[in-house]
Every structure is written in C-alpha cells, then in structure tokens.
N, C-alpha and C positions, 0 to 999 in steps of 0.2 A: 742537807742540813737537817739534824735531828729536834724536833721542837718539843715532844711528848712531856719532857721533864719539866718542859717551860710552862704548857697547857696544863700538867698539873699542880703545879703548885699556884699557878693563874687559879685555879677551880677550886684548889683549898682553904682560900683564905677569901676576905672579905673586906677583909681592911692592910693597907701596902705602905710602907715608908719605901721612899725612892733614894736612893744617895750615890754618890761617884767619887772617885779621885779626890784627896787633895789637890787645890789649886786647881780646879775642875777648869776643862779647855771647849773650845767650841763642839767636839764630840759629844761631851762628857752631859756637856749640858743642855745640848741638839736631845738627844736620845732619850733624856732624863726629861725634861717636857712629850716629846710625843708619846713616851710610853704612858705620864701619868694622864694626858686625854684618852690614850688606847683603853685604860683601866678605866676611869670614867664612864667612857663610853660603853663597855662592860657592868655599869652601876656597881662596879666597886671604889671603896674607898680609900683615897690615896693621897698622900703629901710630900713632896720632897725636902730633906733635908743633908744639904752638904755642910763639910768643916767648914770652908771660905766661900767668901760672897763669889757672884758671880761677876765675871769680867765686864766689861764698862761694853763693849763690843759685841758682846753677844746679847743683853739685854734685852735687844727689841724683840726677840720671839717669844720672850713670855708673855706675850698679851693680856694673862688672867693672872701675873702678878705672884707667882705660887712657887718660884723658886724660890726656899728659904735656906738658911744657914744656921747654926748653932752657934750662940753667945750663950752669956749671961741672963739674957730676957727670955728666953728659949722655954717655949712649956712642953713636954711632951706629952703624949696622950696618956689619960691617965689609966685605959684599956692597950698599951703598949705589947703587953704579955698578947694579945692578939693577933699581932701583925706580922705579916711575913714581912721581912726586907730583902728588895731588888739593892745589888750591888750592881753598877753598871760601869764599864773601862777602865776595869782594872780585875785581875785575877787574884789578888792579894789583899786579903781583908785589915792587913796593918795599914794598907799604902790611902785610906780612906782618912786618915788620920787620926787626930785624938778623937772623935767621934766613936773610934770604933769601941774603944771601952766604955761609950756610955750605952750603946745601941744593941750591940753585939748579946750584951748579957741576958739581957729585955725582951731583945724579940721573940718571935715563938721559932724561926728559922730564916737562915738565908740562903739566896738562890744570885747565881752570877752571871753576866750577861757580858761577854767580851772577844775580843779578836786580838789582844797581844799573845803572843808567844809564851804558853801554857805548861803547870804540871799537869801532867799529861793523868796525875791521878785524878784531877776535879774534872773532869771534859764529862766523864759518864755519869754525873753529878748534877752538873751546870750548863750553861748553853755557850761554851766557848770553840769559838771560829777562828782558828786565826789566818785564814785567808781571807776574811773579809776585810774589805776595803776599811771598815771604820764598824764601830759598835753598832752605828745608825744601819749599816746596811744589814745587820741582824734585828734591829728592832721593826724595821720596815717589813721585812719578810715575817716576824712574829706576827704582826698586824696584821697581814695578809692572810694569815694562817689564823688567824682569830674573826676573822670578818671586822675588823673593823674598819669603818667607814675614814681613805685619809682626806682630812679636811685639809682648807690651805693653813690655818694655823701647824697644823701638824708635819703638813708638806715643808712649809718652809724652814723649821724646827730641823727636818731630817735632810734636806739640802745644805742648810750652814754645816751640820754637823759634816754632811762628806766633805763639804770643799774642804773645808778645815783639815781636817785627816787626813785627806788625798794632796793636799799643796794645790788644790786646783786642777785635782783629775791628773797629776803627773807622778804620784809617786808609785813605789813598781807594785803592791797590790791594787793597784786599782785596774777592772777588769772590764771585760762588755757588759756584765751585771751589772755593774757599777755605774754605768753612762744609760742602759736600761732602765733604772731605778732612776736617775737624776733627770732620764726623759719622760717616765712619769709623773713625777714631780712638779716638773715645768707644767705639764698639762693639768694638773691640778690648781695651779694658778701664780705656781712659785714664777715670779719676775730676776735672774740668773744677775743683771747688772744690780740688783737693788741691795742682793746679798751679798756680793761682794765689797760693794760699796760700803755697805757696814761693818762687815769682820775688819777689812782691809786700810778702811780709807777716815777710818773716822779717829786716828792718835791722834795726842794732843802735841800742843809745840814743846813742851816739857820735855814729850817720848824722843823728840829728835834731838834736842841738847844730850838726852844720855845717852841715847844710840853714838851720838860721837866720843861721846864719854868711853863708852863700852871701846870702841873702834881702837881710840887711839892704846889700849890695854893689847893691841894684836902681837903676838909672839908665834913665830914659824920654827918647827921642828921636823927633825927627819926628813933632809934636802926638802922644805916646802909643802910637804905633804899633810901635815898635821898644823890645823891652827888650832890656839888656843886663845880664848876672851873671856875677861874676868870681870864681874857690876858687885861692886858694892854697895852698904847701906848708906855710906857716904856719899856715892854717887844720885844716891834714886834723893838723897837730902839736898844734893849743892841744886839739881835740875829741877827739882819736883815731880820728878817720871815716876809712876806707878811700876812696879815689880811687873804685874803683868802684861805690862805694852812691853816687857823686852822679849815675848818669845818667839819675833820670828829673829832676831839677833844672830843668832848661833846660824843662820841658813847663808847669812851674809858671804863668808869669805868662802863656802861651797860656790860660789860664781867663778871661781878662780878654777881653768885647769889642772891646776896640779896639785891643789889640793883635793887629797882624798876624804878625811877626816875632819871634822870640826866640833871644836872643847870649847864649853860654854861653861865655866865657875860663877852661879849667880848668887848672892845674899839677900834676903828680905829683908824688911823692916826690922820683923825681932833677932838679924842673927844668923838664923838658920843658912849654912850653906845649901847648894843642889848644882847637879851637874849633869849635862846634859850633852847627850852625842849626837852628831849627825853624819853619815857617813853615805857614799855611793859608787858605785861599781860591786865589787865581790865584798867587801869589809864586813864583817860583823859586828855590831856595836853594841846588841843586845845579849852576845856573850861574855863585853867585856862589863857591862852594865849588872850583869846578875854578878861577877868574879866579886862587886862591890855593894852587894843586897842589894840590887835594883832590878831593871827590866823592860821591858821594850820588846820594840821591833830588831830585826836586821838594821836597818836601817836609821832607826830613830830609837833612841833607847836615854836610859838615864838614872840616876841614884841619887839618894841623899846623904850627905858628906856627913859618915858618923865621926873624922877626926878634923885635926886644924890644916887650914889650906896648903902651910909650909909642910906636911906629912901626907896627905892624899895627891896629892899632885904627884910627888915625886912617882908613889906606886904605881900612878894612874899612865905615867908618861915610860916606865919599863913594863909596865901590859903593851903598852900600845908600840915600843920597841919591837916586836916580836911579832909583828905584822908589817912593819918595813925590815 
C-alpha cells in the first residue's frame, strides 16, 4: 500500500476538517476519530464534521466529544480557505452529502481515504484500497506509517470500525491482516466483548417493533432467491425506531439458503428513499448499485432512489433478472 500521497498532504497543511459518508456507519466514524487523535498527535489541527449525527451505537468512542455535524448552529472556521479536507469511506465527493457544497468550495483541497470499489482515475491521487477489510484498516497502517503512538481510545475507535465492516471478521475481504491488526488492538487494551456489546446489543425496544414492521414487508422473487424489504416513514412514526437501528435489517433473510440477494427499500424521516444490497456467493451487487449512481462493494453495495418507489423497483427487479 502506497502512503506517499497521504504523508504529503499530512505535511502540507496544518489545519484538517475530517468528514465521511452520509448517514456515516460504524467505519465511517471508527476511522474519522482515530485519524483526528493521529493528527493531534502530529500537533496538527483538526475537527470533524459530517452531514448527520452520529449513531446512537457508535457514540461511546468519542470520548473527547468532537464528532460534529452540520446544522443550522454550525460555525465554520473562519481561516477555512486553510484547511485541507480528509474525505474518509467513500470515493465520491457527492455521496458526503449536502455538506459537500458548503465544504468543497472552501477548502484549500481534498484528499480521500477509502476501500470501496474505485475510479481507478483517483487511486494515484488518493489512498484508496479496496482490499482492505474496512477504511479503518487503512487508517491504522497510515498511523503506523506516521509513528503515531495507538492509544486505547484510538484502539478501540479502529476495532469497532472493523467489526462493523467485516460483520464480525466474516465478510469475504477480511484477511490475516485483518485478524493481525484486531490482535494488535486487543493488546492495546481494546476489551472485544465490550465492543461488541455496544455496536450490537445496545437497540432500543422501538428498533424491534420496526424490525417486525420491516419483516412482515418480505416479498420473494426469482424461485426464492431475491428478497426484498421495504421501512417507511410511517413505520419508524407508528414504532419510534430510529432510521439508523435498521441497518443490519437487509442481513436478515441472507440466513436463508436459498436466498442469494437481499433488497432493502428504506425512507427517512424527511422522505428520502435508499436502497441497499446484500449479496453472497458469486453476485455482484456493487455493479448493479453503480447501473443506479451508487456503489459498494461486491458484496455490500447501494444507491440513493433518484425516482418514486412504484418506478425504481420495477428497473431494479429486471437488473436483477439477469443474474437468475
């Protein structure tokens, strides 16, 4: 893995906004803390800001409280022209959200840090891997490669973020690196039940009224092979489930042999559809995910629903014809 371009623009700057994904996921937001202590620890100065809060579940690794978000109350530096911005898990400077029109024009440049399935024109650009297990197992080897000291806030920071990514060390990038790196970690002082215990175990009783919610929406297609499950804003209203306790949802009816594919149609609050694939064995899902501006893995992929559900579906269900 190539770092040169990361250690320069690390070197260039002096002051750093950190940001990730919309709807930033346990990776997104593992990675996006230990990079901003890495910098710290470099006496450079740095802040994180994403589009949306962070998940109720991943919370407890911020210890220093510095993952922020962008509202309305939102001040930004007013030396902004300054600052490089890290982009971190995602290769796509729109998929950061509305954020990126306010950030993008401001900064002095950005630099991208990722492991999904790349234009292959940013890679001599940017530091994307996409064999790595998760963002985190690039930002860990960064660190390494910077001397910086991993502390256990930092350790545990970059342990959620694998498990998260990897499903718990099972999903198919995940490598001896991968268990290398998480047995450093542990030695650092990460406790492996604790963190699980909080990504995993900490939904509210809300999350499981809509999780049945979601369930009883299951439609099988292509002799069994193809499920698909739909959450509306109606649903997260009748239960009180939060948008983001449904994303291990969509892994559910993957338990089933015969299904190969798994179609998650979810609504937020305001509206916004998104659609999310899960697939395993041979399936691509991160080619049917870009056919509809999005992106992923093999494996794990997903888009945001530019039309109405009655019209995306139908297209989405003749892609997916043509792999059964």
């Amino acid at each position: 893995m190539e770092f040169q371009n990361a250690l320069n623009f690390i070197s260039k700057y002096e002051k750093f906004i950190i940001c990730a994904h919309e709807s930033p996921d346990g990776d997104a937001v593992g990675s996006e803390f230990a990079l901003l202590q890495g910098l710290k620890h470099l006496k450079k100065e740095a802040i994180i800001l994403n589009n949306d809060p962070t998940p109720e579940n991943f919370t407890f690794i911020d210890t220093t409280n510095e993952i922020g978000y962008f509202d309305e109350d939102t001040q930004l530096p007013k030396d902004i022209d300054q600052y490089g911005l890290f982009i971190l898990d995602t290769n796509d400077t729109a998929n950061i959200g509305e954020i990126s029109e306010i950030l993008l024009p401001k900064v002095k440049e950005y630099f991208i840090i990722d492991h999904h399935e790349d234009d292959s024109d940013q890679v001599k650009d940017n530091l994307i891997y996409k064999d790595a297990s998760s963002t985190a197992e690039i930002i860990y080897l960064l660190l390494k490669e910077l001397k910086v000291k991993i502390t256990s806030e930092i350790a545990d920071a970059l342990y959620m973020a694998i498990v998260y990514d990897t499903g718990s060390f099972i999903y198919p990038k995940t490598t001896a690196r991968t268990f290398e790196i998480a047995c450093d970690l542990v030695s650092k002082g990460v406790i492996p039940n604790r963190i699980y215990s909080k990504v995993y175990e900490t939904d509210s009783i809300s999350s499981i009224k809509l999780m049945s919610q979601v369930l009883s929406t299951l439609e099988m297609e292509f002799n069994n092979q193809v499920a698909i499950q739909l959450m509306s804003k109606e649903m997260l209203k009748k239960t009180g489930g939060k948008y983001e306790e449904s994303r291990a949802f969509i892994n559910i009816p993957l338990k089933a042999a015969a299904i190969k594919i798994s179609v998650f149609f979810k609504e937020d609050e305001k509206g916004v559809f998104r659609c999310s694939l899960r697939s395993k064995g041979s399936y691509d899902v991160c080619a049917i995910a870009r056919h509809f501006g999005g992106g992923g893995h093999k494996t794990a992929a997903g888009f945001k629903c530019t039309e109405p559900l009655d019209k995306i579906k139908p297209k989405l269900l003749a892609k997916l014809k043509k792999e059964f």
